[in-house]
C-alpha atoms as a printed R data frame, in Angstrom:
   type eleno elety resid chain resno       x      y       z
1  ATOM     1    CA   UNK     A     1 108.842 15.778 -10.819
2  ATOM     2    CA   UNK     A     2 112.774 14.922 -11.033
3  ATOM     3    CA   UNK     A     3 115.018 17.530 -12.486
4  ATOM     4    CA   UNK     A     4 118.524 17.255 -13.292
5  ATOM     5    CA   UNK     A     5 120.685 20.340 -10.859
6  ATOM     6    CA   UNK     A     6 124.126 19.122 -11.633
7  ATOM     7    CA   UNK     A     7 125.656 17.595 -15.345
8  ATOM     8    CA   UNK     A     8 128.859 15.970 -13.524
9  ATOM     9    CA   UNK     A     9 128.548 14.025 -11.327
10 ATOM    10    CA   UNK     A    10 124.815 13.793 -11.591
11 ATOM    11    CA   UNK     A    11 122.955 15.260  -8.989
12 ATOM    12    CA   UNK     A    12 118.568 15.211  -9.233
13 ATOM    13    CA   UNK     A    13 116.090 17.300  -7.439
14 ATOM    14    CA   UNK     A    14 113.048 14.559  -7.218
15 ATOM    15    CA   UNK     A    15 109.279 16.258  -5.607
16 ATOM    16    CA   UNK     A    16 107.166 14.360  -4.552
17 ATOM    17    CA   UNK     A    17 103.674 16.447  -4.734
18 ATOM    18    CA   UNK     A    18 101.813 15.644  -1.345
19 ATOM    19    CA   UNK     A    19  98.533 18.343  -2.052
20 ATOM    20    CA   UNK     A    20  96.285 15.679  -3.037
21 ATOM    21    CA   UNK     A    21  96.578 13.848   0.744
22 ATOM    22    CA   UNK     A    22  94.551 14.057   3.968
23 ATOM    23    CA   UNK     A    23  95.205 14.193   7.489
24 ATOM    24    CA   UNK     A    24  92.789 12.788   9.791
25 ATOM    25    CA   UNK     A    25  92.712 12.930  13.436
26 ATOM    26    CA   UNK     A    26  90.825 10.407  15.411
27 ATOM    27    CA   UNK     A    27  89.108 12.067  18.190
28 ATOM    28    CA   UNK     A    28  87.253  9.244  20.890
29 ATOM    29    CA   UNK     A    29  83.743  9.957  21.131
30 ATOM    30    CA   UNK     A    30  83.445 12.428  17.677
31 ATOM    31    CA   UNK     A    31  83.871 11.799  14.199
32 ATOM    32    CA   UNK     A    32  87.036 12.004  12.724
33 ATOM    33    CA   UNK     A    33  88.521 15.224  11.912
34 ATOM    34    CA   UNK     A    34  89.853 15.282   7.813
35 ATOM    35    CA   UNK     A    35  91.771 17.897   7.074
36 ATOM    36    CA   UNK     A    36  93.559 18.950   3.295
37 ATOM    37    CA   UNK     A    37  96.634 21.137   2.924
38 ATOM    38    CA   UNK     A    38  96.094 24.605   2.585
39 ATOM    39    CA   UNK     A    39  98.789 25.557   0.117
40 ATOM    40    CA   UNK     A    40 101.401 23.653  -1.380
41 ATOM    41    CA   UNK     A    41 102.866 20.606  -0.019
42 ATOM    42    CA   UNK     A    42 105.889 18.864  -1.025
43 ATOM    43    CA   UNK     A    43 108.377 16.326  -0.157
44 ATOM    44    CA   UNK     A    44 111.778 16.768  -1.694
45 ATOM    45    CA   UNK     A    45 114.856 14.739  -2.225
46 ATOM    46    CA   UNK     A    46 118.498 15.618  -3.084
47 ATOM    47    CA   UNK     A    47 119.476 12.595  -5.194
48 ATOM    48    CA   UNK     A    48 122.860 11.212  -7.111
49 ATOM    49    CA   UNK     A    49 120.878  8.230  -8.702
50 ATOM    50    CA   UNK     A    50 116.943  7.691  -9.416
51 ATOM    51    CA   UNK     A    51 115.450  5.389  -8.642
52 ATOM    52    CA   UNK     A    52 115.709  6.700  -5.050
53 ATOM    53    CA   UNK     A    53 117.732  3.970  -2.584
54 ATOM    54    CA   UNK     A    54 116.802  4.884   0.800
55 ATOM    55    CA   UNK     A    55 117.498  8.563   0.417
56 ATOM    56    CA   UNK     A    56 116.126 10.789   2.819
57 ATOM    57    CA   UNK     A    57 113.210 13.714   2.094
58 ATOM    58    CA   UNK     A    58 112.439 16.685   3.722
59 ATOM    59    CA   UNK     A    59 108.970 19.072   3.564
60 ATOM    60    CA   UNK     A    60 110.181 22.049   1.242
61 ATOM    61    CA   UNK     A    61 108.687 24.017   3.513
62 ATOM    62    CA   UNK     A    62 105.673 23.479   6.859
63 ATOM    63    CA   UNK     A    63 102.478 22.740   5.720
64 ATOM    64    CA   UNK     A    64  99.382 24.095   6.656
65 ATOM    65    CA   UNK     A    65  95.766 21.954   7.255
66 ATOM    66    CA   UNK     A    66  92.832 23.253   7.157
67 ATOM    67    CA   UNK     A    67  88.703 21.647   7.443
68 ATOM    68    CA   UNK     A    68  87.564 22.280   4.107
69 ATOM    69    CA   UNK     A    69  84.307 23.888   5.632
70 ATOM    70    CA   UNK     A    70  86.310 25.961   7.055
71 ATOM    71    CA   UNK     A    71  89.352 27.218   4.804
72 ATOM    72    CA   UNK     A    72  90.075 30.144   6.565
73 ATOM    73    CA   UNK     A    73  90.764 28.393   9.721
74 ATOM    74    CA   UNK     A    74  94.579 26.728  10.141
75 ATOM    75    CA   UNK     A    75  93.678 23.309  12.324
76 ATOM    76    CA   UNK     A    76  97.116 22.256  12.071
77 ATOM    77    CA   UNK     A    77 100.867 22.872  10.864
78 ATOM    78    CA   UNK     A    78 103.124 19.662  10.051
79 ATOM    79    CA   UNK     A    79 106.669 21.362  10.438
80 ATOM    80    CA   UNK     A    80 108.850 18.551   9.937
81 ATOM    81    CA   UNK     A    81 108.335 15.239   8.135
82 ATOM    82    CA   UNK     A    82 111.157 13.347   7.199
83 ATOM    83    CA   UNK     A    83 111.204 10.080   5.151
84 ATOM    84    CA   UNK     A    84 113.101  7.945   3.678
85 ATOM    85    CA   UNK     A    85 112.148  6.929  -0.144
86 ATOM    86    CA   UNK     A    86 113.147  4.109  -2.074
87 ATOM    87    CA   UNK     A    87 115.244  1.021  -1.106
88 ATOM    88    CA   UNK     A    88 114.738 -2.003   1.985
């Protein structure tokens, strides 16, 4: 979603939704271990021009995995994930 936050100059607020991805852990000798996002999960960016160039995105806040058989149960927190969107 890309909003606009500022008329002059233009400034954007662009989210990238990251709910619908997995995390899997290989573990030697078991199966892997797939695990979903708990709650919400989103990248966001602090733009002055869309497309992005190379700007840099930040987690709007940690996200918590869980096993899907076992929702209750937080497997593991990704705190910080920056990246870098757009650009060479």
């Amino acid at each position: 979603m890309l909003t606009q936050t500022q008329q002059f100059p233009p400034r954007y607020e662009h989210r990238l939704d990251l709910s619908i991805c997995t995390l899997t852990i290989e573990r030697p000798g078991n199966d892997p271990l797939v695990l979903t996002p708990k709650g919400e999960a989103a990248l966001i960016g602090r733009l002055a021009q869309f497309p992005p160039r190379g700007d840099l995105y930040q987690l709007k806040a940690p996200v918590e995995f869980v096993d899907p058989a076992k929702p209750d149960d937080i497997a593991a927190v990704l705190q910080k994930f920056p990246a870098k969107v757009g650009g060479l």
